[in-house]
C-alpha positions as CSV (number, residue, x, y, z in Angstrom):
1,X,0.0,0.0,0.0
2,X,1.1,3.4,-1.0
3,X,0.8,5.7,2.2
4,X,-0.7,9.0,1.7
5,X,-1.6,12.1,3.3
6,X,-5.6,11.5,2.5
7,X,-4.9,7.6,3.6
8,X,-3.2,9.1,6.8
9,X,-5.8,11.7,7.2
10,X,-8.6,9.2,7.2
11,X,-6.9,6.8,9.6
12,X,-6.2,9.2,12.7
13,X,-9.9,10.7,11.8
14,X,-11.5,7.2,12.1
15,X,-9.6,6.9,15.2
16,X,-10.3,9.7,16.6
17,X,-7.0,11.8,16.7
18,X,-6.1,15.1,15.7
19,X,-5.1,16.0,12.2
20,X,-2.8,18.8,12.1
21,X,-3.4,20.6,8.7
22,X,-3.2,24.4,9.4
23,X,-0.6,26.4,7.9
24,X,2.9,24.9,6.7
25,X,5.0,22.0,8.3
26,X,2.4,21.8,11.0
27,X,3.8,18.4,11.5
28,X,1.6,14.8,11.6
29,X,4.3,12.7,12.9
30,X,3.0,9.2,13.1
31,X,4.3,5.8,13.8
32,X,2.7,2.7,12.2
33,X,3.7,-0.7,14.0
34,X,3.7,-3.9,11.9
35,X,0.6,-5.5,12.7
36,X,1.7,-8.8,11.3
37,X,4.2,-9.1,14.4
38,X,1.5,-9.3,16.4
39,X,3.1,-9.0,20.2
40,X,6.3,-10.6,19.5
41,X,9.4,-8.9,20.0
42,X,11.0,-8.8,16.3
43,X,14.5,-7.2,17.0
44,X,14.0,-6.1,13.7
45,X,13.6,-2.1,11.7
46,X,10.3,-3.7,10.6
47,X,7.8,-0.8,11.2
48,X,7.4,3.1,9.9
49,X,7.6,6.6,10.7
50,X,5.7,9.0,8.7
51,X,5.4,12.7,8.3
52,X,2.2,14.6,6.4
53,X,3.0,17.7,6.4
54,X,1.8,21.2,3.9
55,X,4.6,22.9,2.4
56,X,3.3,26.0,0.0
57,X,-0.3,24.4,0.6
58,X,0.2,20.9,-0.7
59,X,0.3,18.3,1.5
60,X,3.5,15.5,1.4
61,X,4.2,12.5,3.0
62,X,7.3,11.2,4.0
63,X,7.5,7.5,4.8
64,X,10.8,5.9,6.2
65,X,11.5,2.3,8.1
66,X,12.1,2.5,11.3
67,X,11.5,0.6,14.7
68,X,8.2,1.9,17.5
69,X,9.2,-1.5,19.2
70,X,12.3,-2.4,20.9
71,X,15.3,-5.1,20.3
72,X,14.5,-6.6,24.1
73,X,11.4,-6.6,25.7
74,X,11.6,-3.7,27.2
75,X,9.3,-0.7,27.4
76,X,6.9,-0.6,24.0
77,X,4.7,2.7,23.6
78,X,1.2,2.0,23.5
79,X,-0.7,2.9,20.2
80,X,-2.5,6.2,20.9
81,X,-2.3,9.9,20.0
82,X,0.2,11.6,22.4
83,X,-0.3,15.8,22.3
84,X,2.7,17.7,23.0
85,X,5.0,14.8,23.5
86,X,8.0,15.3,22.3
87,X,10.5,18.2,21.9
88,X,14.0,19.0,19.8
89,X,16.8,18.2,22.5
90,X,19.8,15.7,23.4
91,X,19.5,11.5,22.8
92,X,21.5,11.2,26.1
93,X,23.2,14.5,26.1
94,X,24.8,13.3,22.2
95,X,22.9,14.8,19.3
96,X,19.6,16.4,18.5
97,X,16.4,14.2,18.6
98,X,12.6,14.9,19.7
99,X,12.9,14.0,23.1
100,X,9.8,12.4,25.4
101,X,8.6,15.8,27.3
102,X,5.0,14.2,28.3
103,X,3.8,10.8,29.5
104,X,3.3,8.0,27.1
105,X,1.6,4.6,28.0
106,X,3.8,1.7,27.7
107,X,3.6,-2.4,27.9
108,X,6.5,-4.6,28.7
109,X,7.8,-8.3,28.2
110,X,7.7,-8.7,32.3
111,X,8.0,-12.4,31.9
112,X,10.8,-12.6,29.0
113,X,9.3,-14.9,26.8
114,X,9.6,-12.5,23.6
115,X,6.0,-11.0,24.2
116,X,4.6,-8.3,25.2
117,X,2.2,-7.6,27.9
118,X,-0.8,-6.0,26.7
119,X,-2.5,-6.3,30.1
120,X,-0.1,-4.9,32.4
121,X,0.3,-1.0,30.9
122,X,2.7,2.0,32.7
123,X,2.2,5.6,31.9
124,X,5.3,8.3,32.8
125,X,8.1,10.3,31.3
126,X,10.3,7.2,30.4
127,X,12.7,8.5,28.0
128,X,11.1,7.4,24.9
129,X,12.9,9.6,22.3
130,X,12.3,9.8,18.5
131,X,15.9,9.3,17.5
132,X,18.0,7.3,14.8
133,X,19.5,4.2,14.7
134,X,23.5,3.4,12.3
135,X,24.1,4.3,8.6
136,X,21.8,1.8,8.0
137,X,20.9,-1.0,10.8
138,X,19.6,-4.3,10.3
139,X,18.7,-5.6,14.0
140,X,17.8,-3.0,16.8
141,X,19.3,-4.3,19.5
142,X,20.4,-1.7,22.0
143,X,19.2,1.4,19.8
144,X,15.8,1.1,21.6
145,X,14.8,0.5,24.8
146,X,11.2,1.6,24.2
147,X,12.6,4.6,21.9
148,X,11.1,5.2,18.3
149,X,14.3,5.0,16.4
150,X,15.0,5.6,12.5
151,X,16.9,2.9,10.5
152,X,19.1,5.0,8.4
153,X,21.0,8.4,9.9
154,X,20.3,10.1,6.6
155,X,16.2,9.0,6.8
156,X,16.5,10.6,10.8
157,X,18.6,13.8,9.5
158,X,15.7,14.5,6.7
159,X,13.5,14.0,9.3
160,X,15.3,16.7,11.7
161,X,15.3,19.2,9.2
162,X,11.2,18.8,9.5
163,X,11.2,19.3,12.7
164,X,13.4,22.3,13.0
165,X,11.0,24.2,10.4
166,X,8.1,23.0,12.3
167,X,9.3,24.3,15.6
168,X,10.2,27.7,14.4
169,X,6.7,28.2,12.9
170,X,5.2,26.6,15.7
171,X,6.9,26.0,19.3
172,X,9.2,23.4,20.5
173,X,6.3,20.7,21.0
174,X,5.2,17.7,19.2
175,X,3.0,15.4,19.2
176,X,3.5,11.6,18.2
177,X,0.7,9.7,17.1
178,X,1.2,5.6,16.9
179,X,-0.9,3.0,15.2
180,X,-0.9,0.0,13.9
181,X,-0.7,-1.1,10.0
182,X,-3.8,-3.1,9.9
183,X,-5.7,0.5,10.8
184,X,-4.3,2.1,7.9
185,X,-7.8,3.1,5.8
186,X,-8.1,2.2,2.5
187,X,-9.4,4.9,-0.4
């Protein structure tokens, strides 16, 4: 499936979310987790982070892979629409990144066994960054712990440059909106 901005549009409307559509870069930063993983932890870039945003009016999408789940176990955000999340400032004091600002509701692999917990869920200030990964990764492994983390440098640096714009134009808040693949609406 082609991911577009009316495709995106429709999905956080049916869900109930905000669309953000007034005025330039007013960013829709969304993470879609592959649904066909079920609860398993993957260790794998094997999920999405997209971007609808206007620039002179007309609306784009950016698509690139990334990971919303972790290499481990650990801490996996929720899905759900989280207003004024995130803000620009320092992955563990290193380099630029939107940084979790606001609580987020997460689920864990308590019991090690490769699955999540759906059942047992924790909301707080965790951590959870939006932040990238190597060049270009293959397995997660330590570059999440629960963070949302880009597969390519280049992907996360394009992805920056966004969010810089954005911020000017609008304030030094974000909001990150997760779902699932298998919600994605079809036109």
């Amino acid at each position: 499936m082609i991911i577009t901005a009316a495709i995106l549009e429709a999905t956080l409307k049916k869900l109930g979310y905000a669309w953000f559509e007034g005025g330039d870069f007013n960013l829709n930063i969304i993470g879609i987790r592959n649904s066909l993983t079920g609860a398993k932890v993957t260790n794998a870039f094997d999920d999405y982070i997209a971007v609808a945003y206007k620039d002179k009016g007309v609306w784009g999408v950016k698509v690139w892979p990334a990971t919303v789940d972790n290499g481990a176990g650990t801490a996996r955000v929720v899905c759900g629409q989280y207003k004024g999340s995130h803000a620009i400032g320092l992955h563990q004091g290193k380099y630029e990144a939107l940084k979790q600002v606001a609580p987020l509701t997460v689920e864990r692999d308590y019991t090690k066994d490769g699955i999540y917990n759906p059942h047992k869920k924790e909301t707080g200030v965790f951590g959870i960054n939006i932040h990238k990964a190597g060049a270009d990764s293959v397995q997660v492994n330590n570059w999440s712990e629960g963070c949302q983390v880009f597969k390519k440098s280049a992907d996360f640096a394009a992805f920056m440059l966004l969010a810089k714009k954005a911020a000017a134009l609008y304030g030094n808040r974000f909001t990150y909106t997760l779902i699932e693949s298998k919600d994605l609406s079809a036109l």
